[in-house]
C-alpha positions in Angstrom: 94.4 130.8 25.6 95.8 131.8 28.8 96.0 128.4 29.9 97.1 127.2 26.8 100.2 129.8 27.2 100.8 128.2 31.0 100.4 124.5 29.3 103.7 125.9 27.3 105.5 127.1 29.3 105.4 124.0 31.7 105.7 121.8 28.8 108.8 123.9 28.2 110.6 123.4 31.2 109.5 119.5 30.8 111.3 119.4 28.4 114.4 121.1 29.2 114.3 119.4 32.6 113.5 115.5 31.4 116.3 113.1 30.7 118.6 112.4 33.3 120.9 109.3 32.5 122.4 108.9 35.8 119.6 109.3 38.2 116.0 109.5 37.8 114.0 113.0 38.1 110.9 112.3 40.4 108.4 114.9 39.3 105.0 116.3 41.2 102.7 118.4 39.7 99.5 120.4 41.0 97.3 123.6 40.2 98.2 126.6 43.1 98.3 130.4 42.6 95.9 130.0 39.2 98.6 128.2 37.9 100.4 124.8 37.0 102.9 123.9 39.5 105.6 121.5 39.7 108.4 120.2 42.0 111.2 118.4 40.3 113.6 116.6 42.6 116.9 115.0 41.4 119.1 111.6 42.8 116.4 111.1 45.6 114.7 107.8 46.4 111.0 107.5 45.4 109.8 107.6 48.8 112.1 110.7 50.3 111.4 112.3 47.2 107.7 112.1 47.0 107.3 112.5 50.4 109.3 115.8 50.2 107.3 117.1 46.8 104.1 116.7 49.1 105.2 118.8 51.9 105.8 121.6 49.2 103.0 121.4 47.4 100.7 121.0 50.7 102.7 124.1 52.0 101.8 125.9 48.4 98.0 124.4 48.8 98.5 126.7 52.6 99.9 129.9 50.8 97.4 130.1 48.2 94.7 130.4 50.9 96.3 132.5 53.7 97.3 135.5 50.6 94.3 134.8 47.7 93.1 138.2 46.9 89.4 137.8 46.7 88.1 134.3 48.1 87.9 134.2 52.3 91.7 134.4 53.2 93.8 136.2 56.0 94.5 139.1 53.2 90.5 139.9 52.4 90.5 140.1 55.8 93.3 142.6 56.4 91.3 144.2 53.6 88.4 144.4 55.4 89.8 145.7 58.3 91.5 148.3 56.4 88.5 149.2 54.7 86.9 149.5 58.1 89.4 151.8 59.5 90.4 149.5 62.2 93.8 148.0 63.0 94.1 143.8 63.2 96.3 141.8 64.7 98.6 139.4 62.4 101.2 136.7 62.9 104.7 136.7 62.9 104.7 135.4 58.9 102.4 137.7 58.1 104.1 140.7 59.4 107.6 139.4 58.2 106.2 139.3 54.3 104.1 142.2 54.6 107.3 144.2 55.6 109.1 142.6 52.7 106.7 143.6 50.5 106.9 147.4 52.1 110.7 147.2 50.8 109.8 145.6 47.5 107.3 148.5 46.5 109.7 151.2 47.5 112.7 149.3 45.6 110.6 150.1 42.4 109.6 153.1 43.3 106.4 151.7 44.1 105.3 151.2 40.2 105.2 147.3 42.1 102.0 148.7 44.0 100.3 145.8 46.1 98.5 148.3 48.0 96.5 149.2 44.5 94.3 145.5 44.4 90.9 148.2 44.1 92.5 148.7 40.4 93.1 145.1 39.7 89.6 144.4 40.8 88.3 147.1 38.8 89.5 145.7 35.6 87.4 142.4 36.5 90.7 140.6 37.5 90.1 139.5 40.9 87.9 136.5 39.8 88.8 132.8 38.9 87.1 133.3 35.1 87.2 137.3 34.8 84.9 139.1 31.8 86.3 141.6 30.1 85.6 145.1 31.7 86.7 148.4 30.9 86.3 150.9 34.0 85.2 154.5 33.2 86.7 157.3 33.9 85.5 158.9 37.3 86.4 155.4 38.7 89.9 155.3 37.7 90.1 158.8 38.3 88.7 158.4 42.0 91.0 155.0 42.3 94.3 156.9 41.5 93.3 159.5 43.5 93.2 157.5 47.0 96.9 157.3 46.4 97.2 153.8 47.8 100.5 152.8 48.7 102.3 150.2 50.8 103.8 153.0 52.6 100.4 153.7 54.0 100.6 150.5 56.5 102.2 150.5 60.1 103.1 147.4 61.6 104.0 147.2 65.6 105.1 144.2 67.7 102.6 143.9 70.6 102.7 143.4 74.5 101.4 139.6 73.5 104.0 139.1 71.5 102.2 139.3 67.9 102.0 141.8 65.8 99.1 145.1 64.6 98.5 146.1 61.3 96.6 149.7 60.8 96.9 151.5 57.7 96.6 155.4 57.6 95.2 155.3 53.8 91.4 153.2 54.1 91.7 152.9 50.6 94.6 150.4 50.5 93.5 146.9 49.1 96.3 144.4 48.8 96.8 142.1 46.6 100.2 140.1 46.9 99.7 138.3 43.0 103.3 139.8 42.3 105.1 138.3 44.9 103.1 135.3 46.3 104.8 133.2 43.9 108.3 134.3 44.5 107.5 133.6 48.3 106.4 130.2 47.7 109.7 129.3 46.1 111.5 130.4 49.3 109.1 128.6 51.6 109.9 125.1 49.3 113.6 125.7 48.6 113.7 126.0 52.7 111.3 122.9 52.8 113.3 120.6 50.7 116.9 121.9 51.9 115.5 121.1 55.8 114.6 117.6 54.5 118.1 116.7 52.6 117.2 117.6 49.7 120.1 119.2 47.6 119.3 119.3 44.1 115.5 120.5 42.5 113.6 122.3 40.1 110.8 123.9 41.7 108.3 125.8 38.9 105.4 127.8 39.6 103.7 129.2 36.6 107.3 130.4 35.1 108.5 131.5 38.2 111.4 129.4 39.1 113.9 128.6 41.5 117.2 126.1 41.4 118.6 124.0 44.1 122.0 121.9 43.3 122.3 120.7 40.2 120.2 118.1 37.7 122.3 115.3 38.2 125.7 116.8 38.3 124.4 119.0 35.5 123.0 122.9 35.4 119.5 123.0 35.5 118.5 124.9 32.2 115.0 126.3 31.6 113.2 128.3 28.8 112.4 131.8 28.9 108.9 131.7 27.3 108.1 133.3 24.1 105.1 136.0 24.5 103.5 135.3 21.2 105.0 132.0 20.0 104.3 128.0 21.7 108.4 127.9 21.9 111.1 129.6 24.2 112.4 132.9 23.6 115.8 132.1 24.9 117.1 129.6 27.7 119.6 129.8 30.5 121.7 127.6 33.0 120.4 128.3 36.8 122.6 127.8 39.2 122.1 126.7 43.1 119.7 128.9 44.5 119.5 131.4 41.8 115.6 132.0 40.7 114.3 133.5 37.4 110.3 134.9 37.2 108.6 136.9 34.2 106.0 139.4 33.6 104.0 138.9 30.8 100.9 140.3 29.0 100.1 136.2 27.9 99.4 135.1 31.5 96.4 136.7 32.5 94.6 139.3 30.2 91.3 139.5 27.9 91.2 141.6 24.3 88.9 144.0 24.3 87.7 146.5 21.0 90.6 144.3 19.7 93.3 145.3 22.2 95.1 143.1 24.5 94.4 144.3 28.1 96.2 142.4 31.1 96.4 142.3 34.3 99.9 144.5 34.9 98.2 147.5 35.8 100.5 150.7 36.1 99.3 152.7 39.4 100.1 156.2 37.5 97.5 155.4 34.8 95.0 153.0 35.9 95.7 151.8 33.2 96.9 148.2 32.0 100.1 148.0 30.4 100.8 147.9 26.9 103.9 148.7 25.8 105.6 145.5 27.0 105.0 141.9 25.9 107.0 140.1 28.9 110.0 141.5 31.6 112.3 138.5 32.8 114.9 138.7 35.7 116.9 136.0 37.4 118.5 136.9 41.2 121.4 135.6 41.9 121.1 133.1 45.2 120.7 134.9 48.5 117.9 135.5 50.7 114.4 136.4 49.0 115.6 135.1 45.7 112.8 133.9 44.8 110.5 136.5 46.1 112.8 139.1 44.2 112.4 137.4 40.6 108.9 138.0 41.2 108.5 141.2 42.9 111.4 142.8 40.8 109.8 141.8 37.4 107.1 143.6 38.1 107.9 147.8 38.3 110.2 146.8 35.2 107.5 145.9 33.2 105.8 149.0 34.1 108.4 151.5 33.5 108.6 151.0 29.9 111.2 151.2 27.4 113.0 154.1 28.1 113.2 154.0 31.9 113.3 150.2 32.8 117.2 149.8 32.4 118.3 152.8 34.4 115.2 151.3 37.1 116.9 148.0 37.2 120.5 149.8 37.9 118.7 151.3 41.1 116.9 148.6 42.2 120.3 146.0 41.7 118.8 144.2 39.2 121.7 143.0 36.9 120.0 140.4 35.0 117.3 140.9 32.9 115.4 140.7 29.5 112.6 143.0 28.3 110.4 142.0 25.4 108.5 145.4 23.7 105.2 145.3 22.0 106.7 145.3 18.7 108.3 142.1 19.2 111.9 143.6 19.7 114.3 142.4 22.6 116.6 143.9 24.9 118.5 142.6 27.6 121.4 143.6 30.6 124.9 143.2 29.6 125.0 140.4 32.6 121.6 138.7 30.8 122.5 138.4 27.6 126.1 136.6 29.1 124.0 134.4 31.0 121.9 133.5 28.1 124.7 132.8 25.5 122.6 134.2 22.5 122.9 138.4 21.8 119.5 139.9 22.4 118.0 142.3 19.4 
């Protein structure tokens, strides 16, 4: 079922996305992140084009194992230096995201908890085909108790030029699922733009990021339903603007009948259940994409009462929330973008 939902939401944007009566689309599509991938580009030559696609996708194909969670990676071993109680050295990219991430979790007030992976992985979801597992209590209890926080990490610039990492908290396990994907659009919107490419579509798993235009048209794409194999709503994207949802459907198992996913809230230990999916699109600008990833996140968690005035602080003007009884809510800004009032 859960890649049945992905298979949608891809088909989705297919759909929104084929067409183009002017010039053709040249499409590429591959399986990163857990996830289907694709790179659309627009009024390109075969050859430029697919040559293009492949640096993206080969430069996904490198992200997916320099930040997966639980296979050998350079994060599981940050974690195991962590763990250890020693410091590490890391590169200049590693330092750079890991410092983004730092700003992320403190933009929502660290509900968007990378430094929690332990709680992930005690819900069985660090693994490829997870079982459904319920943690008792004294685990959860002892989990939240650590505290773990991306606060907890100091990173200095070296003699050598590189950089240490040393966290004051040995508890700390990162996991970087809510913002690896927003980071990977970055890294291919600045892949395609150094190559001459001006206008593309580049989806992973729903996150997605606009350059230029589909053939002198907005690119539109589909805000996926939680429940139903159709979109929710659809909006124009404009050049570098990128759009990424939360959602109980992506990865999650039902358990004594209950739908149990992988959003965990670090105050509870708890998955989340009070919200079926959290959308946001960010306007262009640097970190766009990792923004409409990172940002969806804390919103999610916060819950219907608290996720507006959360957004408000965190400068999130466009965004949709979807609540476990099926109603829907949205930003003033989101519900202009989107064309269609939001009940």
């Amino acid at each position: 079922m859960r890649q049945f939902a992905r298979f949608l939401a891809l088909c989705w944007l297919c759909v929104l996305v084929a067409g183009c009566a002017r010039e053709p689309l040249q499409r590429q599509e591959s399986f990163v992140f857990g996830t289907r991938v694709e790179v659309v580009v627009c009024g390109l030559g075969r050859a430029p084009a697919r040559d293009a696609m492949g640096e993206v996708l080969r430069e996904f194909d490198r992200l997916h194992h320099l930040l997966h969670a639980w296979q050998p990676s350079t994060l599981t071993r940050i974690n195991d230096a962590i763990a250890e109680g020693r410091a590490t050295d890391i590169d200049d990219e590693m330092a750079t995201l890991l410092a983004d991430v730092q700003r992320a979790a403190a933009r929502g007030d660290d509900l968007f908890n990378p430094a929690a992976g332990a709680l992930i992985g005690a819900w069985g979801f660090h693994a490829d085909e997870f079982l459904p597992h319920r943690p008792d209590d004294a685990t959860l209890a002892a989990l939240i108790g650590a505290q773990s926080r991306m606060a907890d990490l100091d990173i200095v610039a070296t003699a050598q030029g590189g950089h240490r990492l040393r966290s004051r908290n040995r508890a700390v396990r990162l996991d970087l699922g809510g913002y690896a994907k927003g980071y990977a659009l970055d890294r291919a919107a600045a892949l395609l733009r150094a190559r001459g490419v001006h206008d593309a579509l580049i989806n992973i798993g729903g996150n997605v990021m606009a350059l230029g235009s589909k053939c002198g048209t907005p690119w539109r794409v589909g805000i996926q339903h939680p429940r139903k194999p159709e979109a929710l709503a659809s909006v124009e994207l404009h050049d570098g603007e990128a759009i990424g949802t939360s959602g109980d459907y992506q990865r999650y198992f039902e358990l004594d009948g209950e739908r149990l996913c992988h959003l965990i809230d670090p105050r509870t230990g708890w998955p989340v259940r009070h919200t079926r999916s959290l959308t946001v699109l960010m306007p262009a600008g640097e970190h766009a994409g990792a923004r409409s990833d990172a940002d969806s996140k804390p919103l999610f968690i916060a819950g219907r009462d608290a996720w507006q005035a959360l957004a408000a602080r965190m400068g999130v003007d466009f965004a949709l929330r979807v609540d476990a009884d099926g109603s829907v809510t949205s930003t003033p800004a989101m519900q202009a973008r989107i064309g269609t009032p939001a009940h």
